[in-house]
N, C-alpha and C positions, 0 to 999 in steps of 0.2 A: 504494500500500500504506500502511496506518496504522501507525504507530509510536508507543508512549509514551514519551519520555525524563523518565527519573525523577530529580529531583536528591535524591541525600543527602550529608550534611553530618555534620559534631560540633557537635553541639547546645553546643558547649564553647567553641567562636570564636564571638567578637562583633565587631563593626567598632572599632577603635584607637579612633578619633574619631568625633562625628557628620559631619564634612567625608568620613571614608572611607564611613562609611554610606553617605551621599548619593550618592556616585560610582558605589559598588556598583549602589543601586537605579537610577542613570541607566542604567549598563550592561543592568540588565534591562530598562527602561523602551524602549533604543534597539533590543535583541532581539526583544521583543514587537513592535515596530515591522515590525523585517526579517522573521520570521515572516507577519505577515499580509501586508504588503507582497508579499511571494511565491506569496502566497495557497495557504501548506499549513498552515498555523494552523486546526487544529477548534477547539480548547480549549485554557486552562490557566489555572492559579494556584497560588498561593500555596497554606499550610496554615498554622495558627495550632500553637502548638505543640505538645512532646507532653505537656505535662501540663493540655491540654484535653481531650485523647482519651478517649475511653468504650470500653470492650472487652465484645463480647459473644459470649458461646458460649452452645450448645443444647446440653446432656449430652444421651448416649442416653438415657435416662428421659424426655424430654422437658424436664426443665428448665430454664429460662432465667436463665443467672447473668452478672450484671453490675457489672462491673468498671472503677471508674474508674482512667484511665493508658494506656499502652499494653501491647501484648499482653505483650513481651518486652524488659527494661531492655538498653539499647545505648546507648552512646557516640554511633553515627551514625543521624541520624533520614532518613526521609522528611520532605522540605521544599517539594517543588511537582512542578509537572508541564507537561509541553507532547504535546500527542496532535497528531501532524504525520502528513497524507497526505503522501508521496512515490515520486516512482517506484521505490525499493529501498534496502537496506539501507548502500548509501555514502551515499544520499543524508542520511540518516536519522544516520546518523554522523558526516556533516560538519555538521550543524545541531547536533550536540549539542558537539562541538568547537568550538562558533560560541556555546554557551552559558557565560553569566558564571561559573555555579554551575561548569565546569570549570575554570578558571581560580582560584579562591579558596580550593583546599583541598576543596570537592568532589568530589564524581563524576557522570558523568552513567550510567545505565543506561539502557540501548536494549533496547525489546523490542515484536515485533511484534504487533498484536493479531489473536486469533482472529475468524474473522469466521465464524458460521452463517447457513445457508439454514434460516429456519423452513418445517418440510412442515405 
């Protein structure tokens, strides 16, 4: 089964030092490792921040309005992702507990992806 575990964060913590940075990123660096390593790694990465984002909507009229930021102002961003096959929902939850982004003031979100049969 496919899972995406979502990390978000407060865009408000930053690493103390660059030595805590660095450790941070090793920890992700040795995750990504154990992920494929186990071979249920589809995907992931990072996200640049939110004041790179672009928002768009389509009003009923048709419209197209476009909106630099994000959708909705939050304290807590989406910060990356990991799309993990695994055989079911512990598994899927003990890889997220396994992720650094839970440990640092984080959260991790688990959630399973829809899969359709196109007819």
């Amino acid at each position: 089964m496919k899972y995406m575990l979502l990390i978000y964060g407060s865009q408000d913590v930053q690493p103390r030092t660059p030595e805590e940075g660095q450790r941070i990123m090793d920890e992700y660096w040795a995750y990504e490792k154990a992920v494929a390593d186990a071979g249920v790694r589809i995907a992931s990465d990072a996200l640049q921040g939110v004041e790179t984002a672009t928002t768009v909507e389509v009003r009923d009229d048709g419209e197209r309005v476009v909106t630099d930021g994000p959708f909705a102002e939050t304290r807590e961003v989406l910060g990356g992702y990991y799309l993990l096959d695994v055989p079911d929902l512990d598994a899927a939850l003990d890889w997220a507990a396994r992720c650094p982004g839970a440990q640092h003031g984080s959260r991790i979100e688990v959630r399973p992806i829809m899969e359709y049969e196109q007819s």
